[in-house]
C-alpha positions in Angstrom: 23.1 -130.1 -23.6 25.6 -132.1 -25.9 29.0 -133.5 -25.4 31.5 -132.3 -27.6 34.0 -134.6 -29.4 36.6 -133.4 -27.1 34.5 -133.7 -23.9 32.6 -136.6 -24.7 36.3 -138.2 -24.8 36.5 -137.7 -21.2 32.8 -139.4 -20.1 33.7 -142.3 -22.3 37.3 -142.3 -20.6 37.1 -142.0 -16.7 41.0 -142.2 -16.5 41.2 -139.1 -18.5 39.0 -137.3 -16.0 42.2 -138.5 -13.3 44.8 -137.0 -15.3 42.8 -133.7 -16.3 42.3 -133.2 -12.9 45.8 -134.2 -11.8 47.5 -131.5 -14.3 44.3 -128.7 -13.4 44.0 -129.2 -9.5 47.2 -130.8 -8.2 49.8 -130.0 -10.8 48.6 -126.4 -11.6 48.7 -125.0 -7.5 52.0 -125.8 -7.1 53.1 -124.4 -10.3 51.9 -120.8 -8.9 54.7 -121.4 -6.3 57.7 -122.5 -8.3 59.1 -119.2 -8.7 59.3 -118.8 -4.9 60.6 -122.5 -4.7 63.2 -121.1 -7.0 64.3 -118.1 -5.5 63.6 -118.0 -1.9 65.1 -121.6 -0.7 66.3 -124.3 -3.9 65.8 -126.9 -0.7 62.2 -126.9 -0.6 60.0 -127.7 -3.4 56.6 -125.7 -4.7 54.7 -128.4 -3.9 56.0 -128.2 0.1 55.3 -124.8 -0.1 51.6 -125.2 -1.1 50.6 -128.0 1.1 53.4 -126.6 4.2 55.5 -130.0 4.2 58.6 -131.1 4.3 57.1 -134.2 2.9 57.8 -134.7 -0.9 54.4 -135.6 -2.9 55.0 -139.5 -2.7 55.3 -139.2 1.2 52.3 -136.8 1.6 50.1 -138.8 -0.5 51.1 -142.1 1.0 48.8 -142.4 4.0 45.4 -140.9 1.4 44.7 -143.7 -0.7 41.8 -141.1 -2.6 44.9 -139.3 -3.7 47.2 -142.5 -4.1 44.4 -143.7 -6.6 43.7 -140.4 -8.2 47.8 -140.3 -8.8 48.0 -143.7 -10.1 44.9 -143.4 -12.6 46.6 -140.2 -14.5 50.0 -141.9 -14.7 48.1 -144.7 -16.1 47.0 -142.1 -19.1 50.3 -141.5 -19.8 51.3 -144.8 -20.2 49.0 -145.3 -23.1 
């Protein structure tokens, strides 16, 4: 099996890998619950609701450096 020129980007890349996964795995579950962020309580975030905190994301992912790094590598992408 061949890479693609889109997907060989992201072997020769690593960071990308961070940020895809970021936007696909972390970003995307909470997305499913921002219209009941938005319409049952404006106080509580989709993200809270997913992962049942009152903890915003920086908090939560404070004390698990695997998601501290993971977080840090895709905002690294978009500083490029």
């Amino acid at each position: 099996m061949v890479h693609t020129a889109l997907s060989a980007v992201f072997v020769k890349y690593p960071l990308l890998q961070s940020w895809i996964s970021f936007c696909t795995e972390e970003s995307s579950i909470s997305a499913t619950k921002l219209p009941e962020a938005l319409q049952s309580n404006p106080r509580r975030s989709a993200f809270q609701i997913v992962y049942e905190t009152e903890m915003n994301h920086f908090q939560w992912i404070e004390d698990k450096p695997e998601y501290v790094k993971h977080f840090a590598e895709s905002m690294e992408v978009l500083g490029h």
